[in-house]
DRENKOLNU-31376 format. One record per residue (C-alpha): residue number from 0; residue in one letter; x, y, z. Coordinates in Angstrom, 1 decimal. Each point is the difference from the previous one (the first is absolute). Layout:
<rs>
<n = NUM, res = A, u = X, v = Y, w = Z>
...
</rs>
This chain:
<rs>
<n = 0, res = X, u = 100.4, v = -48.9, w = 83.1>
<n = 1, res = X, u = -0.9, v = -3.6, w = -0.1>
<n = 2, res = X, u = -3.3, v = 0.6, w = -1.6>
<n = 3, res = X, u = 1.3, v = 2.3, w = -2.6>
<n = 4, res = X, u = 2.4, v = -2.5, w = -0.7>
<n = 5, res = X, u = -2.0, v = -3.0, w = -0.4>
<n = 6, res = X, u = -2.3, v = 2.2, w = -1.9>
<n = 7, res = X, u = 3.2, v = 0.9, w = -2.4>
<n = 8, res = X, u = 1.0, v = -3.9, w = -0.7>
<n = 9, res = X, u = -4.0, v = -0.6, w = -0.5>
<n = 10, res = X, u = 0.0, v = 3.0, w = -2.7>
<n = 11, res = X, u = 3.6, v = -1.1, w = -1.6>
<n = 12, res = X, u = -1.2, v = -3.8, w = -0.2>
<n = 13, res = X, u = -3.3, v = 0.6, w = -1.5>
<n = 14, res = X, u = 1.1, v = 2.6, w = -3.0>
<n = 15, res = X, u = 3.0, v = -3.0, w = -0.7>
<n = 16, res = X, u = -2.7, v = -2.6, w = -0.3>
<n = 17, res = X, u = -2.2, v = 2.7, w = -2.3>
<n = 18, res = X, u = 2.8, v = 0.8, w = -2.2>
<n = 19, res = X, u = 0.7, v = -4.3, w = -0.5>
<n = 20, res = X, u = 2.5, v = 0.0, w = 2.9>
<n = 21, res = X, u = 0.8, v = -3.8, w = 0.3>
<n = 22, res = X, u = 0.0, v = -1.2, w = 3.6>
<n = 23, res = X, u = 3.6, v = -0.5, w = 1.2>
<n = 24, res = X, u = 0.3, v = -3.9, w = 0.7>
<n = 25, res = X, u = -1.8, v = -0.2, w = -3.8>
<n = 26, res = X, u = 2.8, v = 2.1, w = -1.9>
<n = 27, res = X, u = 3.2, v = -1.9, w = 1.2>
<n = 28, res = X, u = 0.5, v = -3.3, w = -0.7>
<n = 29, res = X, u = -2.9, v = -0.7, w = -2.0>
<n = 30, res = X, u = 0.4, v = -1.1, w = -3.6>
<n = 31, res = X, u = -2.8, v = 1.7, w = -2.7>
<n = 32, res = X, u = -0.3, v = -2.5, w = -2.8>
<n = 33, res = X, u = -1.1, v = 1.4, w = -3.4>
<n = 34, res = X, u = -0.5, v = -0.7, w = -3.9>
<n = 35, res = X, u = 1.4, v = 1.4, w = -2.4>
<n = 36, res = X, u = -1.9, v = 1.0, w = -3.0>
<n = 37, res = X, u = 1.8, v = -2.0, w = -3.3>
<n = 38, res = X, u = -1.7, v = -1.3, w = -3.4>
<n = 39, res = X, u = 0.7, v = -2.8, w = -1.3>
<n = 40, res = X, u = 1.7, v = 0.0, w = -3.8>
<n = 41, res = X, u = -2.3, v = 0.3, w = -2.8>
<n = 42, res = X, u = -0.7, v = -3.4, w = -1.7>
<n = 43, res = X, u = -2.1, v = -1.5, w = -3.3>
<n = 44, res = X, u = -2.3, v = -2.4, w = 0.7>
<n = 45, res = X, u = 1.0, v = -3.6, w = 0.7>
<n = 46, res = X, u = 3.5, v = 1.3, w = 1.5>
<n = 47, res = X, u = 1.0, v = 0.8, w = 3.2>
<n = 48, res = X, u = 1.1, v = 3.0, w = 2.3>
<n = 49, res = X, u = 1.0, v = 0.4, w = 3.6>
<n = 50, res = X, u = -2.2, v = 1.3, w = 2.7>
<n = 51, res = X, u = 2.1, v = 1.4, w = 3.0>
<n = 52, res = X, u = -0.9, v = 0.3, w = 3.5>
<n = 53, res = X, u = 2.5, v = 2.6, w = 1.2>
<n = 54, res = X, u = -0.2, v = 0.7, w = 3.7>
<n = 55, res = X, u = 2.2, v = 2.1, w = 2.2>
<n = 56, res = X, u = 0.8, v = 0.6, w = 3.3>
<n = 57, res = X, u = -0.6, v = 3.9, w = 1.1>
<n = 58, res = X, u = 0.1, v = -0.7, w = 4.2>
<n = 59, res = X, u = 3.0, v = 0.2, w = 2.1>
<n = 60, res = X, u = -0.2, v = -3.9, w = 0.9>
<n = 61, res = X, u = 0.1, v = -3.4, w = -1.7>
<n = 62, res = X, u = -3.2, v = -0.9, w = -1.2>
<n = 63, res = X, u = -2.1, v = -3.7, w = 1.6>
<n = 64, res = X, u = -0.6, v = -2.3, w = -2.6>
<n = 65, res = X, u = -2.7, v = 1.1, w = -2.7>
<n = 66, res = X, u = -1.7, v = -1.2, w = -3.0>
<n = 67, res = X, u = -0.7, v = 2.0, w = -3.4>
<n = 68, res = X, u = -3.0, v = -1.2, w = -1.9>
<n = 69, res = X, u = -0.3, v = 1.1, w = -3.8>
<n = 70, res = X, u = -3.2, v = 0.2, w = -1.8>
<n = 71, res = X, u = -0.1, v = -0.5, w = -3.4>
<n = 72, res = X, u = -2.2, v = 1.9, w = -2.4>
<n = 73, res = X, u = -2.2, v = -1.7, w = -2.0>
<n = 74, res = X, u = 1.9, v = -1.5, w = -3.8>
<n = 75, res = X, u = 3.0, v = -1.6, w = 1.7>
<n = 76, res = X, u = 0.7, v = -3.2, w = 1.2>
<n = 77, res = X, u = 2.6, v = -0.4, w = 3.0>
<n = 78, res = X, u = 2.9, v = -2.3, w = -1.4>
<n = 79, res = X, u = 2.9, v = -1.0, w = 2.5>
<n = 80, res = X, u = 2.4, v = -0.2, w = 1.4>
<n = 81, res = X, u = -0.3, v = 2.8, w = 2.1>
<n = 82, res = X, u = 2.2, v = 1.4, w = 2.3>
<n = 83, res = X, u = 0.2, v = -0.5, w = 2.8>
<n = 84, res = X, u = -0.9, v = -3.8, w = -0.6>
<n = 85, res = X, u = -2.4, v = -0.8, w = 2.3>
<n = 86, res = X, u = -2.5, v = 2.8, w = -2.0>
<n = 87, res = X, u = -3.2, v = -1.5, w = -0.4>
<n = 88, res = X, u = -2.6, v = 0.8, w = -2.8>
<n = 89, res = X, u = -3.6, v = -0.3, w = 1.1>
<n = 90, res = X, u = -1.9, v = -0.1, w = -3.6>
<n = 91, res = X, u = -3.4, v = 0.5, w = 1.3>
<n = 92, res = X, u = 1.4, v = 3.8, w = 1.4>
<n = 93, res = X, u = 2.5, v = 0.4, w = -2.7>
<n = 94, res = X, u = 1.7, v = 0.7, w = 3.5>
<n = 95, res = X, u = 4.1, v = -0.8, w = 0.3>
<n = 96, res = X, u = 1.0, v = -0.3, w = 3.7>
<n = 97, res = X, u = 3.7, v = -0.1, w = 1.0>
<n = 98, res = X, u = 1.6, v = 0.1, w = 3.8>
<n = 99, res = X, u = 3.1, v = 1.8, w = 0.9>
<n = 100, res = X, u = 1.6, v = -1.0, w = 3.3>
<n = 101, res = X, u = 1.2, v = 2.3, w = 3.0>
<n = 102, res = X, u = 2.6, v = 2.4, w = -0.8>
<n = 103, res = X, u = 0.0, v = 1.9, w = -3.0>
<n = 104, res = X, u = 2.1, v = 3.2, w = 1.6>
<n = 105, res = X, u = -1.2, v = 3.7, w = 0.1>
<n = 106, res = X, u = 1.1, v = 1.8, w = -3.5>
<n = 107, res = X, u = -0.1, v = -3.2, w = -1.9>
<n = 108, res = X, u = -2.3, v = -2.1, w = -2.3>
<n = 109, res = X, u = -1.5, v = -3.3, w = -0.9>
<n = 110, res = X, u = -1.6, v = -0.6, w = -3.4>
<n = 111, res = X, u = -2.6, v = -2.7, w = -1.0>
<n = 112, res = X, u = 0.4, v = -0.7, w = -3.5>
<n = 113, res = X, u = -3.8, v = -2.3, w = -1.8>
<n = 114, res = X, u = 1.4, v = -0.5, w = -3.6>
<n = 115, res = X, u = -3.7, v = 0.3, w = -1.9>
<n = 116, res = X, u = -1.5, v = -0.9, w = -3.5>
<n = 117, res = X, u = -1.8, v = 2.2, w = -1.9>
<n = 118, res = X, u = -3.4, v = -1.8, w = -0.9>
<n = 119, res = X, u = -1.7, v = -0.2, w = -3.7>
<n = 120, res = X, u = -2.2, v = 2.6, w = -1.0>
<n = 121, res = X, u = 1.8, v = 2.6, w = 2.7>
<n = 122, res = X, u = 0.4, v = 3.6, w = -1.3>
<n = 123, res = X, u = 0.9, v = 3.3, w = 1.2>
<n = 124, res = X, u = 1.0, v = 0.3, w = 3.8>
<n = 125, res = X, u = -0.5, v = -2.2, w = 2.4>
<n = 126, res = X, u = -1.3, v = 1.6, w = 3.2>
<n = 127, res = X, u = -1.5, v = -1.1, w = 3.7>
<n = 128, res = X, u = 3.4, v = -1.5, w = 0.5>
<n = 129, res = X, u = 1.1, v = 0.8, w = 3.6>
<n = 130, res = X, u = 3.2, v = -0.6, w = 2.2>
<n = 131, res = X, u = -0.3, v = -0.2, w = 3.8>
<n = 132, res = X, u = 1.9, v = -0.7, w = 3.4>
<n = 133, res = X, u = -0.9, v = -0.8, w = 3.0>
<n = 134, res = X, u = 1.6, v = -0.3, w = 3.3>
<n = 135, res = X, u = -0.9, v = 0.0, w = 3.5>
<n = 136, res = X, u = 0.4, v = 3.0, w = 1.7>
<n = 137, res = X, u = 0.3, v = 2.4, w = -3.1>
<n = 138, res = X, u = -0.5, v = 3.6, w = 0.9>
<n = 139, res = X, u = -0.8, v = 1.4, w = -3.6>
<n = 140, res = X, u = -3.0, v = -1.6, w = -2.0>
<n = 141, res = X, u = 0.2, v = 2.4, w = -2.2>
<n = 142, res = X, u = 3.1, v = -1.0, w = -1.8>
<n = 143, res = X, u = -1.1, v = -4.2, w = -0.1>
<n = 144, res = X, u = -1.4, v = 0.0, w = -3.3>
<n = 145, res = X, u = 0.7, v = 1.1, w = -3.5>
<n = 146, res = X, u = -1.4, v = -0.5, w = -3.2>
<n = 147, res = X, u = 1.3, v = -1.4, w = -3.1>
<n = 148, res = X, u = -1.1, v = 0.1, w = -3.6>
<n = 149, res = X, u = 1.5, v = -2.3, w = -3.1>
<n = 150, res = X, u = 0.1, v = 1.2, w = -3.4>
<n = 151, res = X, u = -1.2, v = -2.8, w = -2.7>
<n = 152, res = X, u = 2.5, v = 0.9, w = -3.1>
<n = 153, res = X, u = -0.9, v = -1.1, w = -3.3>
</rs>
């Protein structure tokens, strides 16, 4: 009886780890930090649009403190201020990094806002922008980074 039971747990734990079963301790409590997919306004060249970095909390918990980094495609130019204010542009990786503290509850949302400039000679759409998160401890990767495209108008 004890055999065939051990041998039933070992059976029931293995097909819930096959079929993407999360581990117990790893579903409750834990928050799962993700982007949201949002492009920026159209814009002509020389004006500016918005870039978002929208980021919610699917887990059960409050999230640790994390930072969202936005990559700008190539025919803008980062223009603060951003929000929140202590963003920092890095012009050699047309990279704009911005920390969130501890806290931001399950079910809710924190948004990193890079005001940018469309460069001269810019046309078309704007693509290679990206928006990720990161945070210690986050269970889904998957869900960190989203891209972003920004329509030049005429």
């Amino acid at each position: 009886m004890v055999r065939r039971l051990a041998t039933t747990v070992a059976v029931c734990c293995t097909a819930g780890s096959l079929l993407g079963a999360a581990p117990a301790a790893q579903r409750a409590d834990a928050a799962d930090l993700k982007v949201v997919q949002m492009n920026p306004a159209p814009a002509a060249v020389g004006q500016k649009t918005l870039v978002r970095g929208f980021v919610t909390n699917a887990g059960r918990a409050a999230a640790p403190a994390f930072t969202v980094a936005v990559l700008l495609p190539a025919g803008v130019t980062p223009e603060g201020p951003y929000f929140p204010t202590n963003c920092a542009a890095a012009e050699a990786t047309r990279t704009v990094t911005c920390t969130f503290r501890a806290g931001l509850r399950a079910q809710e949302s924190a948004t990193a806002q890079v005001p940018v400039r469309i460069d001269p000679g810019a046309s078309g759409v704007l693509t290679g922008g990206t928006v990720t998160v990161s945070s210690p401890g986050d269970p889904n990767a998957s869900t960190d980074t989203q891209p972003f495209e920004i329509r030049v108008t005429d």
